[in-house]
C-alpha positions as CSV (number, residue, x, y, z in Angstrom):
1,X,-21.8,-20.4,-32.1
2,X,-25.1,-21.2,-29.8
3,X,-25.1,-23.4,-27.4
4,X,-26.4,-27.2,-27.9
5,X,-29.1,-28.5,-26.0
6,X,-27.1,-31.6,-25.1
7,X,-24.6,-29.8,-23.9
8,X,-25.4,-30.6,-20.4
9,X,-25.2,-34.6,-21.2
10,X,-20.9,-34.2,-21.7
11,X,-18.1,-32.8,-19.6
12,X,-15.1,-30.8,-20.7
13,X,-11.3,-32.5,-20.1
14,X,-8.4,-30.3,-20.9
15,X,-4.8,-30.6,-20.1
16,X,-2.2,-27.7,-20.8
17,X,0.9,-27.5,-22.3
18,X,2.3,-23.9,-20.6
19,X,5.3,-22.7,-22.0
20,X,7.5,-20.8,-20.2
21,X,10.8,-18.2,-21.3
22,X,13.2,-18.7,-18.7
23,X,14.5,-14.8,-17.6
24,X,18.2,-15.8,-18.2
25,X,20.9,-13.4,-19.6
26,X,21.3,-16.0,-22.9
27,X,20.4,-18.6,-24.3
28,X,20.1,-22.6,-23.5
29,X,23.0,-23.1,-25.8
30,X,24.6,-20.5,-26.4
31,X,26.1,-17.2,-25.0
32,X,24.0,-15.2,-27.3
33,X,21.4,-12.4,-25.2
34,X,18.0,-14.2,-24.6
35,X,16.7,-10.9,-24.0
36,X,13.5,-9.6,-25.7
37,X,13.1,-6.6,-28.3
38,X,16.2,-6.5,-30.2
39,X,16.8,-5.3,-33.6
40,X,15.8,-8.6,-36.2
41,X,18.6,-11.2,-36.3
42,X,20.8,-9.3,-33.8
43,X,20.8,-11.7,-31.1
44,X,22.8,-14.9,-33.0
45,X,25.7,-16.8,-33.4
46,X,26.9,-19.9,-35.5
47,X,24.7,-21.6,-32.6
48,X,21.9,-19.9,-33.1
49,X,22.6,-20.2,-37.0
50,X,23.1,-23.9,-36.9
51,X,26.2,-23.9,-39.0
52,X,28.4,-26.3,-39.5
53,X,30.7,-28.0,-36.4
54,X,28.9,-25.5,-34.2
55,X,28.1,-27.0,-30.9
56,X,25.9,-26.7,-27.9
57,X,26.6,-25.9,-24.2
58,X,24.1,-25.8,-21.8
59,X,23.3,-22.7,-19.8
60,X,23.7,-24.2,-15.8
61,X,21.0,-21.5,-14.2
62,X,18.8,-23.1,-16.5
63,X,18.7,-25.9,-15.2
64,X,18.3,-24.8,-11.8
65,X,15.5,-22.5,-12.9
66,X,14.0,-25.2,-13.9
67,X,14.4,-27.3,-10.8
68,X,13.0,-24.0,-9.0
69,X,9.4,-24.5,-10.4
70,X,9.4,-28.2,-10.0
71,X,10.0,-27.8,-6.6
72,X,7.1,-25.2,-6.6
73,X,4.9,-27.8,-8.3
74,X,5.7,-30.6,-6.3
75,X,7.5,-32.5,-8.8
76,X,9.8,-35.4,-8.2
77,X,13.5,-34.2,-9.8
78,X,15.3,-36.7,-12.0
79,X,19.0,-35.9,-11.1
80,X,19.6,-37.8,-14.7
81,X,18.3,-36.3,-17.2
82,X,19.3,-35.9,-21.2
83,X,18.6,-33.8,-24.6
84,X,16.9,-35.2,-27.4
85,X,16.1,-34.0,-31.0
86,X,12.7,-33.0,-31.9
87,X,12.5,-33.8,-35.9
88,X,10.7,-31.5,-38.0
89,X,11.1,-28.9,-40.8
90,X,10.0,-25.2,-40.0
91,X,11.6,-22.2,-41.5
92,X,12.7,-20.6,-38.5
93,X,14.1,-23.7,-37.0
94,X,17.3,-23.8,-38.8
95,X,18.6,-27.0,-37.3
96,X,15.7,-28.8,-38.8
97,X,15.4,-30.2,-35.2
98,X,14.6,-28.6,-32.0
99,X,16.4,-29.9,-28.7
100,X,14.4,-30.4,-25.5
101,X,13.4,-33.6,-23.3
102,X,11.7,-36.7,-24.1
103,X,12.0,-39.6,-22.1
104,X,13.9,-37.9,-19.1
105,X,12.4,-34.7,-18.4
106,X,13.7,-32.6,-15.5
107,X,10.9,-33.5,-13.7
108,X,7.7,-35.3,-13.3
109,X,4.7,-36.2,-11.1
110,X,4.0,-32.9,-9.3
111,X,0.4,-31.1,-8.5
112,X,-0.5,-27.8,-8.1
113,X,-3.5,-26.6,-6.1
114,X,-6.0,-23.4,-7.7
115,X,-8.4,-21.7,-6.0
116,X,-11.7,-20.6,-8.0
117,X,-14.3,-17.6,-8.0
118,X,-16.6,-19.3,-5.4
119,X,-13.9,-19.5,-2.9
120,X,-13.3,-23.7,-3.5
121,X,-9.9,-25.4,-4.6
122,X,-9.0,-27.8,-7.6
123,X,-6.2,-30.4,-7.8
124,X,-4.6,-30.3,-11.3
125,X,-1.6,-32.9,-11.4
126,X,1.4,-31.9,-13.4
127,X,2.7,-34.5,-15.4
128,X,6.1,-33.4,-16.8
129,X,8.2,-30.2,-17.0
130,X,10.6,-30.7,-19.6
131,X,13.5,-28.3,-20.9
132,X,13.7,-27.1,-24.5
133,X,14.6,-24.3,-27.3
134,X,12.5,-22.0,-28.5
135,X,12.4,-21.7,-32.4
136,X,12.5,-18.6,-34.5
137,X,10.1,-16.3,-35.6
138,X,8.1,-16.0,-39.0
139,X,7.2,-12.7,-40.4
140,X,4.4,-12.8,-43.0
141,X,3.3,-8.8,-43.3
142,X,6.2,-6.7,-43.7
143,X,6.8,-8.5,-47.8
144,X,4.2,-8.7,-50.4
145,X,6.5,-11.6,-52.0
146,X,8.4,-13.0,-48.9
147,X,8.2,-14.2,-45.5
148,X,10.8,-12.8,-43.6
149,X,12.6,-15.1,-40.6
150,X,13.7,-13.3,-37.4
151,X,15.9,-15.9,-35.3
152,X,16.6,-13.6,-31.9
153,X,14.2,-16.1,-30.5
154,X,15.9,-19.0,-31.6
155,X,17.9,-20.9,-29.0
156,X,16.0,-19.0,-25.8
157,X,15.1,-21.3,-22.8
158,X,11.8,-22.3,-22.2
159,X,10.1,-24.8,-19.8
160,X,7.2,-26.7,-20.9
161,X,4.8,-27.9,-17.8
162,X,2.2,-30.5,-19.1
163,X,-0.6,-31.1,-16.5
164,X,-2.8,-34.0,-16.3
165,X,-6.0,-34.0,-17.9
166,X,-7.7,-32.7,-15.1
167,X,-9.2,-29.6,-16.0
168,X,-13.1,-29.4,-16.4
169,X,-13.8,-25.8,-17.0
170,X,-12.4,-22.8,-18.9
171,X,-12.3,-20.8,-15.1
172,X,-10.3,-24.0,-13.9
173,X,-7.5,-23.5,-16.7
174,X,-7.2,-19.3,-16.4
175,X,-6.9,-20.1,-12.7
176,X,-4.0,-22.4,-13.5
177,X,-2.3,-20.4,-16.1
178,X,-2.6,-17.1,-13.5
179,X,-1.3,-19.3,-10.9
180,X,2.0,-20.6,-12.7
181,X,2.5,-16.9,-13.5
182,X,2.2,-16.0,-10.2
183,X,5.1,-18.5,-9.5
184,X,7.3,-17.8,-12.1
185,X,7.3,-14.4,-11.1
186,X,7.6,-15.4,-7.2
187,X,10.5,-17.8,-8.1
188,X,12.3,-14.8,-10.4
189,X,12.0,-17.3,-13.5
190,X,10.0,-16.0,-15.8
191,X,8.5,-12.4,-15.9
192,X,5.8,-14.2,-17.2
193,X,4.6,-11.6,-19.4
194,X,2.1,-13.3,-22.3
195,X,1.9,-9.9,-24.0
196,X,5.1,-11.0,-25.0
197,X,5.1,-14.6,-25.3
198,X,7.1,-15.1,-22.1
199,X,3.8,-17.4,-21.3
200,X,2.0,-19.1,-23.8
201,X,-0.4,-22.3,-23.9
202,X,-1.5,-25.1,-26.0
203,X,-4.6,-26.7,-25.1
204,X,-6.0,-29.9,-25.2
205,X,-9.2,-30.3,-25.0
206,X,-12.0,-33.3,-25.8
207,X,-15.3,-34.1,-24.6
208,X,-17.4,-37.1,-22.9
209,X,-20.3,-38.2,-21.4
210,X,-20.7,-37.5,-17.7
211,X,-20.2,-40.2,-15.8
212,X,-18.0,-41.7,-18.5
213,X,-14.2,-43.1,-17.5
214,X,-13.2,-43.1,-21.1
215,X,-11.5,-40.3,-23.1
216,X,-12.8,-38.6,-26.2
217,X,-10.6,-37.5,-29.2
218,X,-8.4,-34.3,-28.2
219,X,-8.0,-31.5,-30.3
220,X,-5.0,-29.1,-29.6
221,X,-5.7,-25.2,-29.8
222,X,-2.3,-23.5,-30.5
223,X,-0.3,-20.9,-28.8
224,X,-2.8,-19.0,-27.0
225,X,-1.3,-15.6,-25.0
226,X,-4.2,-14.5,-23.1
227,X,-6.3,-15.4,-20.2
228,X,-9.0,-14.7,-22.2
229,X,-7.9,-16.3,-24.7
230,X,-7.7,-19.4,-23.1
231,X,-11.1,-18.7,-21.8
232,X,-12.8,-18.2,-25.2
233,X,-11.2,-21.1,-27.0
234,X,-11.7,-23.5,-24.6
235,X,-15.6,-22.6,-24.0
236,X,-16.3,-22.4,-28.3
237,X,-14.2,-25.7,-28.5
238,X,-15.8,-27.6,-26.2
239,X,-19.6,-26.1,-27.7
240,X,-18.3,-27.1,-31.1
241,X,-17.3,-30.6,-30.1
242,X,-20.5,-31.3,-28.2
243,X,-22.4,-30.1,-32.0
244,X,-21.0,-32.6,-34.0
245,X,-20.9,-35.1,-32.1
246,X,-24.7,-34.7,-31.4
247,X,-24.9,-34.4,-34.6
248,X,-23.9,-37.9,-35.4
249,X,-20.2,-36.8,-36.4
250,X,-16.7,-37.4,-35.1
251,X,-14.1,-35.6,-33.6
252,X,-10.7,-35.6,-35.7
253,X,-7.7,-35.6,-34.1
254,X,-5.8,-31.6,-35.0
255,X,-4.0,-28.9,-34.1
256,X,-5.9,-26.2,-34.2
257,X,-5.6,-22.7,-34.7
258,X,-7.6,-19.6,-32.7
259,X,-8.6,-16.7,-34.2
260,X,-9.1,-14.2,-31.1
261,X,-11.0,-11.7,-32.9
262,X,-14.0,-14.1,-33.8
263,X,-13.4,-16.0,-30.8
264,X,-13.5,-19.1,-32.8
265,X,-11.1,-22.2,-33.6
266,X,-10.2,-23.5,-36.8
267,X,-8.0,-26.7,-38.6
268,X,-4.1,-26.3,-39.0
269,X,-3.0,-30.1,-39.4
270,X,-3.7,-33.2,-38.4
271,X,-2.4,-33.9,-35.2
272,X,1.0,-35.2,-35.1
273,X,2.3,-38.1,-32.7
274,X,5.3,-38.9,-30.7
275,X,6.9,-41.4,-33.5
276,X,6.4,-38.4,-36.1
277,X,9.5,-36.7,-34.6
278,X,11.8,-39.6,-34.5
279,X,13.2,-38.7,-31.4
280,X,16.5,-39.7,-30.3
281,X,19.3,-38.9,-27.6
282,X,21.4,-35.6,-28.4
283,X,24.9,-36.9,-29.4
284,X,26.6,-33.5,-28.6
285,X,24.8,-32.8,-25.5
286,X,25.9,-35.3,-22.0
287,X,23.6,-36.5,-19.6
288,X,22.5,-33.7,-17.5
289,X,23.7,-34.8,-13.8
290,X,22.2,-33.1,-10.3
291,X,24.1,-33.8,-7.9
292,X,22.2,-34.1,-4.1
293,X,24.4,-31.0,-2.7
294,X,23.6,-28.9,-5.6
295,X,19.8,-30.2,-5.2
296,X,19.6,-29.7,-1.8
297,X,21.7,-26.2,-1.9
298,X,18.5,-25.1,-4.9
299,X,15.8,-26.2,-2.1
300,X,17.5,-24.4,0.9
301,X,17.4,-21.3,-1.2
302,X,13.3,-21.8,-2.3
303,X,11.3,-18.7,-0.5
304,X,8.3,-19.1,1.3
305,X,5.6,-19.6,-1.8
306,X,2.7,-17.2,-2.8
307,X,-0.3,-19.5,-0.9
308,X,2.2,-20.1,2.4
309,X,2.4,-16.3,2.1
310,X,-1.3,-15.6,2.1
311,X,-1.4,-17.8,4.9
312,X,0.6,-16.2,7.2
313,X,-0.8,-12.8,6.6
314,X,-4.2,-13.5,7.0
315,X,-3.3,-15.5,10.1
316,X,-0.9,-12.7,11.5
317,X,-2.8,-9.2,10.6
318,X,-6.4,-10.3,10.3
319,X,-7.0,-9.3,6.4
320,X,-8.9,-10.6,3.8
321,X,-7.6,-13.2,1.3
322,X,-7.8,-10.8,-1.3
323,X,-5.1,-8.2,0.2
324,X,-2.8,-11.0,1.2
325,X,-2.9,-12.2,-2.3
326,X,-1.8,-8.3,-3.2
327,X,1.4,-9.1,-1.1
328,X,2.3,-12.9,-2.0
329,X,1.9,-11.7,-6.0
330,X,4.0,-8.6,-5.8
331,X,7.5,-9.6,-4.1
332,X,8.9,-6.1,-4.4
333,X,5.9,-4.7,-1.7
334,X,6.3,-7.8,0.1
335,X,9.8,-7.0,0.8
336,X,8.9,-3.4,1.4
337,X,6.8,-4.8,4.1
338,X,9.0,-6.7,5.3
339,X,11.4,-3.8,5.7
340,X,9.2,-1.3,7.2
341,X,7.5,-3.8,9.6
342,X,10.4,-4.2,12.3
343,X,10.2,-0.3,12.8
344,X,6.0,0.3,12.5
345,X,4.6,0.4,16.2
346,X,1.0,-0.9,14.2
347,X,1.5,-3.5,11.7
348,X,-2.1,-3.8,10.8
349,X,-1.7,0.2,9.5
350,X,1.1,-1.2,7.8
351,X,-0.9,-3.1,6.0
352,X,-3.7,-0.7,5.6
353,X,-1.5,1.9,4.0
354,X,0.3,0.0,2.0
355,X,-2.4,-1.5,0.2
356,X,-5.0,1.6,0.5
357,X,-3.5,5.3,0.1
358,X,0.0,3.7,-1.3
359,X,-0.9,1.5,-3.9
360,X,-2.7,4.2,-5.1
361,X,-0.2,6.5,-5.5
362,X,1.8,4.0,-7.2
363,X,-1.0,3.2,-9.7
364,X,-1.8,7.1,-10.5
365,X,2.0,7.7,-11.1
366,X,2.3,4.6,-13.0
367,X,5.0,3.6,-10.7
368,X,6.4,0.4,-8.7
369,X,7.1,0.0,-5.4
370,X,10.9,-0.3,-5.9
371,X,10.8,3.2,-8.1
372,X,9.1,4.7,-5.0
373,X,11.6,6.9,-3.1
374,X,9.9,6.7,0.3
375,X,12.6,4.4,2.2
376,X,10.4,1.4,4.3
377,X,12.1,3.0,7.5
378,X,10.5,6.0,6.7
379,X,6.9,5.1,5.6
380,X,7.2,3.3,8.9
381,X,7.9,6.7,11.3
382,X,5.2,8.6,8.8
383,X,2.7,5.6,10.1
384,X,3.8,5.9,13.7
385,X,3.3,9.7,13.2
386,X,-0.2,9.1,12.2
387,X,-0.5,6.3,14.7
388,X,0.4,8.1,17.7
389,X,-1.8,11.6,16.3
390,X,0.8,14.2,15.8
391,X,0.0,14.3,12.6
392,X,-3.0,13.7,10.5
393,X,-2.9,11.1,7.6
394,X,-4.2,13.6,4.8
395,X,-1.3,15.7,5.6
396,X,0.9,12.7,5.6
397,X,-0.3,11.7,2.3
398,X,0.0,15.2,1.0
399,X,2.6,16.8,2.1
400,X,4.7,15.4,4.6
401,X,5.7,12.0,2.2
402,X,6.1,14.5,-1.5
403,X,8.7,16.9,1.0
404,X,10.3,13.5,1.9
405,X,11.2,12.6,-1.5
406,X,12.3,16.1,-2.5
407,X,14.7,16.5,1.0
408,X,17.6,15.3,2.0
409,X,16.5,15.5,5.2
410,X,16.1,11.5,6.3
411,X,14.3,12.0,9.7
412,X,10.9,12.1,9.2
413,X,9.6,13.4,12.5
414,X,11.8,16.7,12.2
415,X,10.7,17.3,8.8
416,X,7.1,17.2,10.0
417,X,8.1,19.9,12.8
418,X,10.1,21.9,10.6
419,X,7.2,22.1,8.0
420,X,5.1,22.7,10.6
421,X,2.6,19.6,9.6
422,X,2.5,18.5,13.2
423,X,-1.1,18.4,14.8
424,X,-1.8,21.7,17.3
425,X,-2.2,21.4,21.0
426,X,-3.3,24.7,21.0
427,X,-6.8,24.4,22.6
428,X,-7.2,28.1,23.0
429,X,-6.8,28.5,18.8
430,X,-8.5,25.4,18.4
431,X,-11.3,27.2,20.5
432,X,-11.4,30.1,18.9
433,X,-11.3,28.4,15.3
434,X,-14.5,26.6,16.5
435,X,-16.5,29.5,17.4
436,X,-15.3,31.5,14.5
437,X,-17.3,28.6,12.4
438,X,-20.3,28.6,14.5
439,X,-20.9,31.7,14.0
440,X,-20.6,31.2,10.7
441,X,-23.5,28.6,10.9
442,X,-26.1,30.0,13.2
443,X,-29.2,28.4,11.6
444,X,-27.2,25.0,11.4
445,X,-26.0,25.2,15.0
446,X,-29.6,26.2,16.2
447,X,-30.8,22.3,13.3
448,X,-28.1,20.7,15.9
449,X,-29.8,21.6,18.7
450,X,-32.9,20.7,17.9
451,X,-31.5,17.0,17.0
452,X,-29.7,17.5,13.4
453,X,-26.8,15.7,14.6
454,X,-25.3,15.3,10.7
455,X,-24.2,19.1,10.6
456,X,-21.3,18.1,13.2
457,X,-19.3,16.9,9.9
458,X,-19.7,20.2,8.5
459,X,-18.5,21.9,12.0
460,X,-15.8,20.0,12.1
461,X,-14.5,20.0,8.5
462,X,-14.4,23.7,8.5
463,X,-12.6,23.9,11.9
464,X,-10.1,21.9,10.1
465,X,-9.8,24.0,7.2
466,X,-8.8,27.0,9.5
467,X,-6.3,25.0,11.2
468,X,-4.6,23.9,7.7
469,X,-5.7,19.9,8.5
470,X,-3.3,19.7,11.4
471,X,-6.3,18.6,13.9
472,X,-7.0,15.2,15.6
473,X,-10.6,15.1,14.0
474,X,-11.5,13.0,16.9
475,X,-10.2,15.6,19.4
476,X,-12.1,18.3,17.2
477,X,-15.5,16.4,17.4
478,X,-15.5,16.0,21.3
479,X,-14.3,20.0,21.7
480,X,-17.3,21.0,18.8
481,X,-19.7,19.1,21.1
482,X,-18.9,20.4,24.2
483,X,-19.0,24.3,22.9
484,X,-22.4,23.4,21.4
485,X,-23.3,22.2,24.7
């Protein structure tokens, strides 16, 4: 779809609906596994099922899960809170009703702040986060004459954070949705994997004048899993929006569906309202009562979130935004820092190896910090061997961390001497090294001489060659000089 010419007269406003699968061991109701990837209907009950004079119980570290985020988001927690039923006929919903929170959600009136590619922030207020039960799933490809219903899904805890309609841009809503991921993992409630539908959105989205105060007619884009595809569907919405109604036509109120491999959106229904789903209180569930010891006990336990993080490591070790976000997003090398830091005599080459030659390793073996079997205490005395140049880092890297892992041997600095890895002190066979390479060289030593200073790196990198890398390079460049003196 091209773009309009009057697109520049209207303004995009969104709001979210982010669903989130709660990491729990079972279900909301039931003691059936919530866990994802099971054989088709493997994961049920008569809970699950919805058969008759089978009743729900509520799944407590749900509930504090969910207070866990709210407190993230900066919602206000409503200490009373109750189930209601959700009317409406699906074939993997077998109660014909799905239970979650109408009128008293869990909690309400929070913010969250996102930071965007050119380095400013957005305010996007959170209107509700409300508890509910995922429904089952419908299988359309595997029978030429059936659709087949899978209901391991059915009954799993999700949270459901509606924002305000304060989103203006497609970069504005990824930057939201990657920044409730990166709490949900932070907080250890949700993996937050979409490839999975652990996070999913719905998104509204309508269109008005700039400068306008009133609100056009939403339509709701369904269920989309990607970054990009929030990105895509919100950018052709919004373009198709502006079309018809510069074209003289109106927006109907819909669900809509996206199709990610044209990138484009398309009708499902008209879109329902609230009075559609004749709400009403859950007679077998109680009121949902937090007490303020349990509350208070939930906010004692909150850690330090991924921004306050940042923060702190920018202010403490002097690095860029970008490699503190590396260390608030991924708790497991946060805590490895945190580990290793009380025995590292530099923290800043903490920090420097950890995200540089470490993180590499970890990405070519395809591997996580916590499968890594380098102990913190020991990457930190491999750093302070480095540090304090009785050994070289290559060598480290290469040979002195890989004998590590394969040892038994737990003290670092006598594996290095028993390997023989340690940097020589032997000036005499450094000396002799050195002129072994010159003479190897006499037309480049002569270009020295006569001002080429760029064939030091070539002196030197051969000198280390001879002495297996164990070499202060520094020491090596001084000791060249002076010979070629």
């Amino acid at each position: 779809m091209s773009l309009g010419t009057n697109e520049s007269k209207y303004e995009l406003v969104s709001g979210l609906e982010i669903h989130v699968q709660l990491n729990t061991n079972s279900k909301i109701f039931s003691a059936d596994s919530a866990s994802f990837g099971g054989l088709p209907n493997q994961n049920i009950s008569t809970v699950s099922l919805a058969l008759p004079g089978a009743l729900p119980k509520l799944n407590k570290e749900v509930i504090a899960k969910a207070i866990r985020i709210g407190l993230a988001l900066n919602c206000s927690i409503n200490q009373i809170n109750h189930f209601d039923r959700k009317n409406y006929f699906y074939a993997d919903l077998p109660k014909g009703y799905q239970i979650t929170q109408d009128n008293q959600p869990i909690c309400i009136n929070g913010f969250v702040e996102v930071e965007l590619a050119d380095g400013s922030t957005k305010k996007i207020g959170i209107n509700r986060i409300h508890l509910e039960e995922d429904a089952g799933k419908s299988i359309h490809d595997q029978n030429v004459n059936y659709s087949l219903v899978d209901l391991n899904r059915a009954g799993v805890p999700l949270i459901e954070i509606v924002t305000e309609p304060d989103i203006r841009s497609a970069e504005e809503a990824s930057a939201l949705l990657s920044e409730i991921r990166k709490l949900v993992r932070h907080l250890n409630v949700s993996d937050g994997n979409m490839e999975e539908g652990s996070l999913r959105c719905d998104a509204n989205i309508s269109i008005r004048e700039f400068g306008s105060e009133a609100y056009g007619t939403r339509c709701e884009v369904k269920n989309l899993n990607s970054m990009r595809n929030v990105r895509t569907a919100m950018n052709f919405e919004f373009t198709r929006q502006v079309e018809v109604i510069s074209n003289g036509g109106k927006i109907i109120q819909s669900t809509l569906n996206f199709d990610a491999e044209h990138g484009t959106t398309s009708p499902m229904r008209t879109k329902e309202e609230a009075n559609d789903y004749r709400y009403f209180a859950d007679p077998d569930l109680p009121p949902v009562q937090i007490s303020d010891e349990w509350l208070a006990k939930i906010k004692s336990e909150m850690p330090i979130l991924p921004s306050e993080i940042s923060k702190q490591l920018i202010s403490e070790f002097s690095i860029s935004k970008a490699d503190a976000a590396l260390f608030a997003e991924d708790i497991d090398l946060l805590n490895y820092f945190n580990l290793a830091l009380p025995n590292v005599n530099n923290k800043k080459s903490l920090t420097n190896w950890l995200i540089g030659p470490i993180r590499a390793l970890l990405n070519e073996r395809e591997i996580a910090i916590v499968d890594y079997k380098i102990k913190p205490s020991q990457m930190a005395d491999a750093i302070n061997l480095v540090d304090d140049k009785k050994i070289t880092q290559q060598i480290a890297i290469q040979q002195l961390l890989p004998a590590v892992e394969e040892s038994q041997i737990a003290d670092v600095a006598d594996l290095a001497k028993t390997l023989n890895l340690l940097i020589t002190e032997n000036v005499d066979e450094l000396d002799s090294f050195i002129d072994e390479v010159l003479n190897n060289y006499p037309q480049q030593v002569m270009a020295y001489k006569k001002g080429k200073k760029g064939v030091l790196g070539l002196f030197v990198g051969d000198v280390m060659k001879l002495a297996k890398g164990k070499a202060d390079a520094k020491k090596l460049n001084e000791l060249i000089i002076e010979k070629l003196k």
